[in-house]
C-alpha positions as a printed Julia matrix, in Angstrom:
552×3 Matrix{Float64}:
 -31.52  116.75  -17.79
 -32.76  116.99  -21.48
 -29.95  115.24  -24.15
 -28.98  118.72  -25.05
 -28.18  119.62  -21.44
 -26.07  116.54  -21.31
 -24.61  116.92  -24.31
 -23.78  120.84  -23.39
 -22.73  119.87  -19.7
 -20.77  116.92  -20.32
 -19.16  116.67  -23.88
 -19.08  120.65  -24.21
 -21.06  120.75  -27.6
 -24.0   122.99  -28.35
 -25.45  121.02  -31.32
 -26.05  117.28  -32.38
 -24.39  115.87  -35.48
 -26.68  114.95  -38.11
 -29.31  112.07  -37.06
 -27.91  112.1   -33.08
 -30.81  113.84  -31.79
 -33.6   111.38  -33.73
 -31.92  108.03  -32.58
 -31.23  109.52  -28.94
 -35.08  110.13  -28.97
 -36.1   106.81  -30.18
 -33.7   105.36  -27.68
 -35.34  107.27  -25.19
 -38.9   106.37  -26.07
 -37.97  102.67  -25.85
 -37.99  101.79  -28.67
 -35.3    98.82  -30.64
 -33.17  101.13  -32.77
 -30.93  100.46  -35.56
 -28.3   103.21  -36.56
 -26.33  103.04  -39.44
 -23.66  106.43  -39.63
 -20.68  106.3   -40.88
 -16.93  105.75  -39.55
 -16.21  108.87  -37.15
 -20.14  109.86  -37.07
 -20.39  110.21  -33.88
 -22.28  106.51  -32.83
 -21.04  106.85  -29.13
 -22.74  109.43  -27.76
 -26.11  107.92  -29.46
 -26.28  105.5   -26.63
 -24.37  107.6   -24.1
 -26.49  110.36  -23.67
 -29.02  108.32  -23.02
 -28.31  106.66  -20.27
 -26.93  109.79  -19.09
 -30.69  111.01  -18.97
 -32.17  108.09  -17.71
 -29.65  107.45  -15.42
 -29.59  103.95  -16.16
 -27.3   101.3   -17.25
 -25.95  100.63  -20.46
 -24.75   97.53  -21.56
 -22.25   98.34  -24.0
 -21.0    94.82  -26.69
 -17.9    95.46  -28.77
 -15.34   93.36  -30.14
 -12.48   95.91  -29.82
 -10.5    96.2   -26.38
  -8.57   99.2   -27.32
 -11.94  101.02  -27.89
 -13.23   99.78  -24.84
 -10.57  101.57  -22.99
 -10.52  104.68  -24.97
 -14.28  105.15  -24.32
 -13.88  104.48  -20.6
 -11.1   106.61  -20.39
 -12.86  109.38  -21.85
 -15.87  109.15  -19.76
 -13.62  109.02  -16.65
 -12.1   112.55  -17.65
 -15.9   113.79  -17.91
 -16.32  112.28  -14.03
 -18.85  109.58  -15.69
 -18.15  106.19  -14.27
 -17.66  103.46  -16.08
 -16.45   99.81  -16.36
 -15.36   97.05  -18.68
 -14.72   93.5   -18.64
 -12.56   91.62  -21.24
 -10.45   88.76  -22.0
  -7.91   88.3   -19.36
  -9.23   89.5   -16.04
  -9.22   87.85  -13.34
 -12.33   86.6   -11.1
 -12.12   88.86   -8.85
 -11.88   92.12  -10.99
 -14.84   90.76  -12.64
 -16.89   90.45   -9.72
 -15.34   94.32   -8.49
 -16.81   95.52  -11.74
 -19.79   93.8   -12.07
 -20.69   94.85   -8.16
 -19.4    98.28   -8.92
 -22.38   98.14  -11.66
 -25.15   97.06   -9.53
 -24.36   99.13   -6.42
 -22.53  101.81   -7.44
 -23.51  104.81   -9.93
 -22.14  103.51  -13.18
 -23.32  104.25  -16.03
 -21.97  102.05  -19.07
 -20.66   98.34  -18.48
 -18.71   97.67  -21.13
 -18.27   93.97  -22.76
 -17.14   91.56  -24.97
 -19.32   89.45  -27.16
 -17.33   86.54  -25.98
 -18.27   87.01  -22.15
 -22.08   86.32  -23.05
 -20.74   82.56  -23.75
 -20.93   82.0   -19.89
 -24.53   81.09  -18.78
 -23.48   81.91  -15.02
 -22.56   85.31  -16.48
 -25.33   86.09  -18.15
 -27.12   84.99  -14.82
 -25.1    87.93  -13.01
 -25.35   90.47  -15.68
 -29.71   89.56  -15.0
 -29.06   91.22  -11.41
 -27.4    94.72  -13.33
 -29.85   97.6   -13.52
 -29.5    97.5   -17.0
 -31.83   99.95  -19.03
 -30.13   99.84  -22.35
 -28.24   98.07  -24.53
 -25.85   98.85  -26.97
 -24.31   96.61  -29.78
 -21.19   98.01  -31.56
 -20.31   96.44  -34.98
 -23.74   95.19  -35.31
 -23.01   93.38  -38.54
 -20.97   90.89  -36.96
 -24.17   89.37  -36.12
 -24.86   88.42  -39.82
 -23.63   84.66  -40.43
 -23.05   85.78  -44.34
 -21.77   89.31  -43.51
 -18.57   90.27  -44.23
 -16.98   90.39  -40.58
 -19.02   87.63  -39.1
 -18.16   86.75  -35.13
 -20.21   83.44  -33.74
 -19.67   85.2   -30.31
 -22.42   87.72  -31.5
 -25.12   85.3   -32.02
 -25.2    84.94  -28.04
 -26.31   88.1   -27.51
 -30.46   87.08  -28.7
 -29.5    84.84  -24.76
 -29.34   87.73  -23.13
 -33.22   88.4   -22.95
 -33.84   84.61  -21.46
 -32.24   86.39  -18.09
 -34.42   89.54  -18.48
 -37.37   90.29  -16.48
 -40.25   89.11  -18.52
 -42.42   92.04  -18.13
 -39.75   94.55  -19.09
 -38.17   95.74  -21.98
 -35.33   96.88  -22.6
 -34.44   98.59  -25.7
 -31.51   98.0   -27.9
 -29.35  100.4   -30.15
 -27.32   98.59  -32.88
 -24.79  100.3   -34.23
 -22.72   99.93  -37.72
 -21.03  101.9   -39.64
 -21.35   99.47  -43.1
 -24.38   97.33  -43.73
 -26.14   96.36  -47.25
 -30.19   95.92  -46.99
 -29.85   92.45  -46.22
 -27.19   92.63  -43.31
 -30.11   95.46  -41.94
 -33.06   93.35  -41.99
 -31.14   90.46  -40.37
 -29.32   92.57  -37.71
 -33.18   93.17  -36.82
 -34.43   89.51  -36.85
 -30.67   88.15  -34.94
 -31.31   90.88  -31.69
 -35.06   91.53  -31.43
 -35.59   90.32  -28.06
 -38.7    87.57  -28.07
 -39.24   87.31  -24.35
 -40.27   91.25  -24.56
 -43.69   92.12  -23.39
 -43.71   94.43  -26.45
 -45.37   92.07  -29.28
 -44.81   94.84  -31.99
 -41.32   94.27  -32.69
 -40.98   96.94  -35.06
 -37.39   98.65  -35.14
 -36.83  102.26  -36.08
 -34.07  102.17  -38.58
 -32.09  105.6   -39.07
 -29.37  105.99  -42.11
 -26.83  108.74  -42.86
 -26.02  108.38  -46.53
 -22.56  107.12  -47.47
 -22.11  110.07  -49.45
 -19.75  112.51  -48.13
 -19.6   115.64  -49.59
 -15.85  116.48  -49.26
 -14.76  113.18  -50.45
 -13.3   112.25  -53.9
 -13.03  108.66  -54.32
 -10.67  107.89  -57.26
  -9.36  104.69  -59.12
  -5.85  104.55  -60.55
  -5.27  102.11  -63.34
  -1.77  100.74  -62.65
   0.3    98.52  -65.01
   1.55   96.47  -62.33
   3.47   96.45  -58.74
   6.17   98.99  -59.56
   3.94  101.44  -61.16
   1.81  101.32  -58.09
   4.86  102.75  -56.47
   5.1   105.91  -58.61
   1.4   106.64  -58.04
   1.82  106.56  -54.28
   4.61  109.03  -54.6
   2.44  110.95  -57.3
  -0.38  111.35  -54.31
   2.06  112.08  -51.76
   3.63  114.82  -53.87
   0.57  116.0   -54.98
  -1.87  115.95  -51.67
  -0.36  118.1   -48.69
  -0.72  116.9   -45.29
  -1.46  113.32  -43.35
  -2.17  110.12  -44.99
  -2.9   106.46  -44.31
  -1.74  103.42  -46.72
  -3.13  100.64  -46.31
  -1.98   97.22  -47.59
  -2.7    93.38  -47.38
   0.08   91.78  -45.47
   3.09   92.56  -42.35
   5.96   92.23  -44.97
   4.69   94.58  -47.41
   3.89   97.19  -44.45
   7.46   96.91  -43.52
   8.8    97.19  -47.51
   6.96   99.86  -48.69
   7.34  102.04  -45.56
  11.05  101.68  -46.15
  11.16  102.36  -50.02
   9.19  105.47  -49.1
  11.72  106.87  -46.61
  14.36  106.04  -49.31
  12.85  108.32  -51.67
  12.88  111.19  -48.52
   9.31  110.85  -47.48
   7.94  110.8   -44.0
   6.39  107.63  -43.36
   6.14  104.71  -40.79
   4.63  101.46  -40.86
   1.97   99.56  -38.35
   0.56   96.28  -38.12
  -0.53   93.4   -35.28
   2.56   92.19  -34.89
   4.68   94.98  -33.43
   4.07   94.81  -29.64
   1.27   97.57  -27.62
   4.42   99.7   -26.45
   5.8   100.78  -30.18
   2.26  100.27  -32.4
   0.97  103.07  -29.43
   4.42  105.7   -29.95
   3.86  104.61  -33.75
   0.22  105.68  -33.79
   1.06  109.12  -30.98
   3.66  110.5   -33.58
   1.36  110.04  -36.65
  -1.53  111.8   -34.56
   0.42  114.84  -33.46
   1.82  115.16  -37.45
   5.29  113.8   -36.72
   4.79  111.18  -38.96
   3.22  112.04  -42.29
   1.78  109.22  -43.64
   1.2   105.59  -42.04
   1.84  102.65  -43.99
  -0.71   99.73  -41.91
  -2.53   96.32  -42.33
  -6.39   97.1   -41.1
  -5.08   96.92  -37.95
  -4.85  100.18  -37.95
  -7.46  102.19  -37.54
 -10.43  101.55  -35.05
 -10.26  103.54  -32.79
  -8.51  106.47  -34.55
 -10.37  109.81  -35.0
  -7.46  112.31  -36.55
  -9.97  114.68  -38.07
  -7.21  116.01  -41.09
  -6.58  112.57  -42.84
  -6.22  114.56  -46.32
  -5.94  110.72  -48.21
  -6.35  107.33  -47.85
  -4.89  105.24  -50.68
  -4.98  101.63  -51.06
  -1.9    99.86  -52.27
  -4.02   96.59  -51.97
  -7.75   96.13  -53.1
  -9.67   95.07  -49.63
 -11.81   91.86  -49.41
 -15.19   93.62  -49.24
 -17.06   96.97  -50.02
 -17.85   97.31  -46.4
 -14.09   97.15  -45.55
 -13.22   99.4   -48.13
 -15.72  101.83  -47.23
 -14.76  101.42  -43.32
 -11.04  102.31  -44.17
 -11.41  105.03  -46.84
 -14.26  106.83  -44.53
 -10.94  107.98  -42.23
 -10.39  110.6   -44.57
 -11.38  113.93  -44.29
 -13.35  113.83  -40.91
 -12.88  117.77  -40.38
 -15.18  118.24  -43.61
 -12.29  119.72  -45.7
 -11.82  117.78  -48.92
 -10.29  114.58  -48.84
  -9.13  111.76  -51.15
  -9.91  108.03  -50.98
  -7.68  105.89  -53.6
  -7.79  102.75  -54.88
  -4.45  101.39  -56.81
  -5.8    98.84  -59.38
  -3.25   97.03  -61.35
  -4.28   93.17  -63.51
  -2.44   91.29  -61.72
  -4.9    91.96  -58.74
  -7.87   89.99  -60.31
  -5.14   86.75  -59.68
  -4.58   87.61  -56.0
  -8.35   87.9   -55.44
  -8.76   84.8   -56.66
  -6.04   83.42  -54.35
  -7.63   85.51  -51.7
 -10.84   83.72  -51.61
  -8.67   80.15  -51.73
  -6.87   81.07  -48.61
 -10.12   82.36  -46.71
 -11.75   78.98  -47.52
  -9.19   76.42  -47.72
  -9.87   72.91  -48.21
 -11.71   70.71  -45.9
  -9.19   68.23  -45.23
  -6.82   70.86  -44.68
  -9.42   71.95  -42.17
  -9.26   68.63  -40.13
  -5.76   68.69  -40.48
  -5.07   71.88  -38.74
  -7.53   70.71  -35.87
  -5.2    68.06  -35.64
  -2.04   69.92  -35.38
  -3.48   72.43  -32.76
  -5.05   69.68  -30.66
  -1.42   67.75  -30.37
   0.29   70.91  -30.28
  -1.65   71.87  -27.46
  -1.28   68.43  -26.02
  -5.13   67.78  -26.11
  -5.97   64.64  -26.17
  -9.24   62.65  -27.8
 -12.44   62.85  -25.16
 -10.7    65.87  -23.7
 -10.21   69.41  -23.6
 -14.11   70.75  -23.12
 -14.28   74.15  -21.5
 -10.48   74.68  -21.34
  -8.7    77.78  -22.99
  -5.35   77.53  -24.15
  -3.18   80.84  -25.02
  -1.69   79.91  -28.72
   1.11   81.31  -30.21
   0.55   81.07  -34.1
   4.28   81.87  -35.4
   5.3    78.91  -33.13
   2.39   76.85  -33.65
   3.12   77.18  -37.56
   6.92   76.59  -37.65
   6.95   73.75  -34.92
   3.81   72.07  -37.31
   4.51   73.06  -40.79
   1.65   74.88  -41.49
   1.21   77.64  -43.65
  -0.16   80.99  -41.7
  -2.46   82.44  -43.52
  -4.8    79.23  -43.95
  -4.18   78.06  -40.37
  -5.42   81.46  -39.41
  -8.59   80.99  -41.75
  -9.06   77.29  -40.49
  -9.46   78.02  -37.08
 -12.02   80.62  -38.08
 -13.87   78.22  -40.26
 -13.82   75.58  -37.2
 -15.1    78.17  -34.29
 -17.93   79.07  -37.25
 -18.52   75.09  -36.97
 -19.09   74.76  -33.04
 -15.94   72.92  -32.86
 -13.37   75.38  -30.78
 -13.71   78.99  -30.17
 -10.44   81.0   -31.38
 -10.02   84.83  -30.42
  -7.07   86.45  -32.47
  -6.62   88.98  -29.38
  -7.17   87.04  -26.27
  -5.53   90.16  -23.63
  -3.47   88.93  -20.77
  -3.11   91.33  -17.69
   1.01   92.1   -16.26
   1.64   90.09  -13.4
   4.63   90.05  -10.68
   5.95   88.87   -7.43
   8.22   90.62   -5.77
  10.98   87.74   -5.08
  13.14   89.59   -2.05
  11.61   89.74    1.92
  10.43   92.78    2.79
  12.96   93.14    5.67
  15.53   92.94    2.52
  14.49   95.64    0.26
  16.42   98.42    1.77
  19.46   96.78    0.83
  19.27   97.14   -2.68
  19.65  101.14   -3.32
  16.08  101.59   -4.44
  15.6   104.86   -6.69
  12.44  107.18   -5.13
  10.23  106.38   -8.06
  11.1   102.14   -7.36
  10.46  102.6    -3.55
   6.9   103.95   -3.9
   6.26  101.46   -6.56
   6.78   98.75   -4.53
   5.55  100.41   -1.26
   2.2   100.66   -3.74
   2.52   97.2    -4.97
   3.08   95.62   -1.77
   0.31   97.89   -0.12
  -2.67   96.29   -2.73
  -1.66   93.27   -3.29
  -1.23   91.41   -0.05
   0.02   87.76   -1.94
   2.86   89.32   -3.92
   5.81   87.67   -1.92
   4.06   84.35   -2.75
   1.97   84.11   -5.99
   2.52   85.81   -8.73
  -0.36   88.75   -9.33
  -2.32   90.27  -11.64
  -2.14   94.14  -11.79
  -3.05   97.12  -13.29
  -1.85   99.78  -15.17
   2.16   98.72  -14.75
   5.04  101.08  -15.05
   6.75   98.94  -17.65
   9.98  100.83  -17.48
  10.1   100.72  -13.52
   8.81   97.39  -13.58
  11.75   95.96  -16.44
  14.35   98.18  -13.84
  13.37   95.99  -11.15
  13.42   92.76  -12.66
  16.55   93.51  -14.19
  18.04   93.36  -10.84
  16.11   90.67   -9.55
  13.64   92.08   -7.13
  10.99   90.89   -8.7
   9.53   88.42  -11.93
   7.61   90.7   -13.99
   5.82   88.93  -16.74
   4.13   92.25  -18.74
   0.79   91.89  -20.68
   0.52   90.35  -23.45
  -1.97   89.75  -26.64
  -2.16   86.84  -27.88
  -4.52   84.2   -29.34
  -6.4    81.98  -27.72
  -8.37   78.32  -28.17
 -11.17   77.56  -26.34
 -12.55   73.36  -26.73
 -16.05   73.85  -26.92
 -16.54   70.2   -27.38
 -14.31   67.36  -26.37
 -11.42   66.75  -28.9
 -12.92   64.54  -31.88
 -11.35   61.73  -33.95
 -12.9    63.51  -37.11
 -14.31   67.3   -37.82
 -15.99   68.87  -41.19
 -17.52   72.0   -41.8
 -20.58   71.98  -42.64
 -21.96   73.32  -46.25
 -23.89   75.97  -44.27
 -20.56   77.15  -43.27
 -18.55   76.65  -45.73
 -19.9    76.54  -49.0
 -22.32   79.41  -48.83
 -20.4    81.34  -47.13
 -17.39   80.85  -49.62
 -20.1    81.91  -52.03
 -21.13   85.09  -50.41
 -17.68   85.99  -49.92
 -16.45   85.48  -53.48
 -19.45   87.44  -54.11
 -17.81   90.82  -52.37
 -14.99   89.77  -54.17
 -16.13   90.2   -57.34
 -17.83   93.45  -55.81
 -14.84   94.89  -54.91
 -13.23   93.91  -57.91
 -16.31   95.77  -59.71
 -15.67   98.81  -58.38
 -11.83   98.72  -59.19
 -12.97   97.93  -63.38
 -15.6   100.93  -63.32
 -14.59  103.85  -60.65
 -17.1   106.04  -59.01
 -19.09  106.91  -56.23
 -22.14  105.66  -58.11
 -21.12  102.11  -57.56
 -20.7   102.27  -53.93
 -23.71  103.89  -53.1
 -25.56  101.57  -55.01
 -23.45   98.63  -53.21
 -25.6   100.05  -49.79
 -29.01  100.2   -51.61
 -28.53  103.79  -51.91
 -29.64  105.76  -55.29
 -26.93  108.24  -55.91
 -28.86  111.62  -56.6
 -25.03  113.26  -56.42
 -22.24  113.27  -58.99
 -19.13  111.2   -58.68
């Protein structure tokens, strides 16, 4: 089939969004591709369709679990078959998937940067048919960049496992990415080993101007006045918004003081467990909620077309965050508003910002310390082992403060010295703790009965061990432990360490990673903080390398 016939037969759409059809065809003439198009653009199907008309492979890197299951999902509805492999699996579902994807007719393997840190799996994703692959959030890969993950810097090892005499193309994908962060997504993923010695990438760019978005400033005397602008846009805009602010508390606060004035809000963040951020995030979607009051945890993922604003109670860290969140307005092409609340007291938290981010380096050491003995790690030990950390306990039970534990455990992965992942998954697991013989004594319900008939029927160690499974009932499953049948222990997200070197008597940061990269981020500081003094489009555009030839 041609992409158009794919695109008609399996997504239902007659034309391409603009710039689909060009990087589909330079995907498809093998060529290394680099896409930048904005938030809700449309980058999915730019590597989908594809592989759809080669009927190849896909390898498909992205940071985000929820997305990966939202994308697989959604293929599985269009009878396209397609697998993922994350954080918490076990062996065996790994090797299910990755045979599924050399014997069966998948199409799209989905992954996690962090699973290219195995050799041996890099070895078995070498046997994989793979004809294409695909790197989601491609400016992680920049060292400097703004969202910077080690974990993509492993993916220039996937070509040592590649046949030699074959390319195979990639398509990197980001929605944000200055001139710089371009050329050195290009140099970080051009694969040397290719037979190809004309490594010349086409690049393709949607301007960041949107025409039905008004990006406005509000000079704010301080907090409270904030406050009354919020309720000034909410007033004054009709229909569904997103706030977005820095921290949990605040989330919690200003959703509150908003229902107190007799608005229709709700607030979202990391820490509220998957059960109540998902009903949180299904009543904003079906308008239910009016307006969501988050921490940039929400967000990926979510494609509600009729955001009519986005305001920001809290100036972001970074352009390319800012532009990221704001860009979920107005996705249906009616006009939408992106706000930024600027008070003077926000050049002081900036400042304090960029302290916490980077925090001393004996503080550094310190905190290695305190994990290691908290984990019970001793010196020599602990290479190759992965430990699930809690931080709340971590940070109560060692007097640390959160927010620079959380950025000292970034700087130390950035160093070599331990790898931490802020949203290690966990599967459910149970064992069903009555004999089989017994069961019928206990009254089961219909719906409990073919549960465990179901559980019992594909999991043939479940009186024993406990197991992994998937896709729990959680309400039959809390029923039944309740009454004792079984130990349910549901899935969880948590963090995670992993020792990449044996525990050391002394660790530093190196000025590589620490002070230039303090230096580049106090420089989107001051960016940001740019933007908030002087207003307008202009600025932004010109933040991307892009001459604004429209009016702000």
């Amino acid at each position: 089939m041609t992409p158009r016939e794919v695109l008609r037969t399996y997504y239902g759409y007659d034309d391409f969004r603009p710039l689909q059809q060009e990087i589909i065809n330079s995907v498809l003439e093998g060529h290394d591709t680099l896409a930048l198009l904005p938030t809700g653009g449309g980058k999915s199907l730019c590597f989908q369709i594809p592989a759809l008309v080669k009927q190849c492979l896909c390898l498909v890197i992205t940071p985000l679990i929820a997305l990966m299951r939202d994308q697989i999902e959604n293929l599985r509805k269009r009878d396209i078959r397609a697998a993922a492999i994350y954080s918490g699996m076990t062996y065996e579902q790994q090797r299910i998937a990755l045979d599924n994807c050399q014997f069966g007719p998948y199409r799209f393997l989905y992954v996690s940067p962090e699973r290219l840190e195995s050799a041996d799996f890099r070895k078995r994703l070498a046997q994989l048919p793979i004809g294409l692959v695909a790197v989601d959030e491609a400016h992680c890969v920049c060292e400097w960049g703004y969202d910077f993950r080690p974990s993509y810097l492993r993916i220039a090892q996937l070509w040592e496992n590649m046949p030699p005499d074959k390319h195979v193309p990639v398509l990197a994908l980001t929605a944000t990415a200055t001139p710089e962060v371009q050329t050195d997504i290009m140099h970080k993923l051009t694969n040397q080993q290719s037979p190809i010695t004309n490594h010349q990438w086409n690049v393709f760019r949607q301007s960041f101007h949107r025409e039905n978005l008004r990006y406005v400033v509000r000079n704010c005397a301080d907090s409270e006045d904030k406050l009354k602008q919020i309720v000034r846009i909410m007033n004054g805009v009709p229909g569904t918004g997103i706030i977005y602010v820095r921290n949990r508390k605040r989330c919690k606060e200003l959703c509150e003081w908003l229902q107190a004035q007799g608005l229709s809000a709700d607030f979202y963040h990391a820490g509220l467990d998957a059960a109540e951020r998902a009903q949180k995030q299904t009543l904003w979607k079906d308008g239910k909620t009016r307006v969501m009051v988050c921490t940039n945890a929400f967000g990926m993922g979510i494609d509600k077309p009729d955001v009519r604003f986005v305001a920001h109670y809290d100036l972001p860290s970074s352009i390319e965050a800012y532009f990221q969140e704001a860009g979920r307005a107005g996705r249906d092409g009616e006009q939408a508003f992106c706000v930024l609340l600027y008070a003077p007291e926000d050049d002081a938290k900036l400042r304090k910002r960029a302290a916490d981010h980077y925090p001393p380096q004996e503080f550094i050491a310190k905190v290695y310390d305190k994990v290691s003995d908290f984990l019970k790690v001793g010196e020599g030990s602990g290479l190759g082992h992965t430990f699930a950390l809690h931080m709340d306990e971590l940070c109560h039970v060692m007097g640390l403060p959160v927010i620079q534990t959380y950025s000292a455990l970034h700087l130390l992965t950035q160093a070599g010295w331990i790898a931490f992942e802020e949203e290690r998954e966990t599967q459910a697991r149970v064992l069903i703790r009555v004999p089989r013989a017994n069961l019928y004594e206990y009254n089961l319900t219909p719906e409990q009965d073919n549960l465990l008939q179901d559980l019992m029927r594909r999991y043939t160690g479940i009186f024993t061990d406990l197991q992994y499974i998937s896709e729990p009932n959680h309400d039959l499953l809390v029923a039944l432990a309740q009454r004792g049948i079984i130990t349910y222990i549901p899935r969880t997200v948590a963090c995670a360490v992993t020792y990449t070197k044996e525990r050391q008597t002394e660790v530093f940061v190196p000025a590589s990673v620490y002070e230039e990269r303090r230096a580049h981020y106090v420089a989107r500081l001051q960016s940001m903080l740019g933007y908030a003094r002087q207003g307008g489009e202009d600025y932004l555009l010109a933040y991307f390398g892009e001459s604004s030839t429209h009016s702000a």
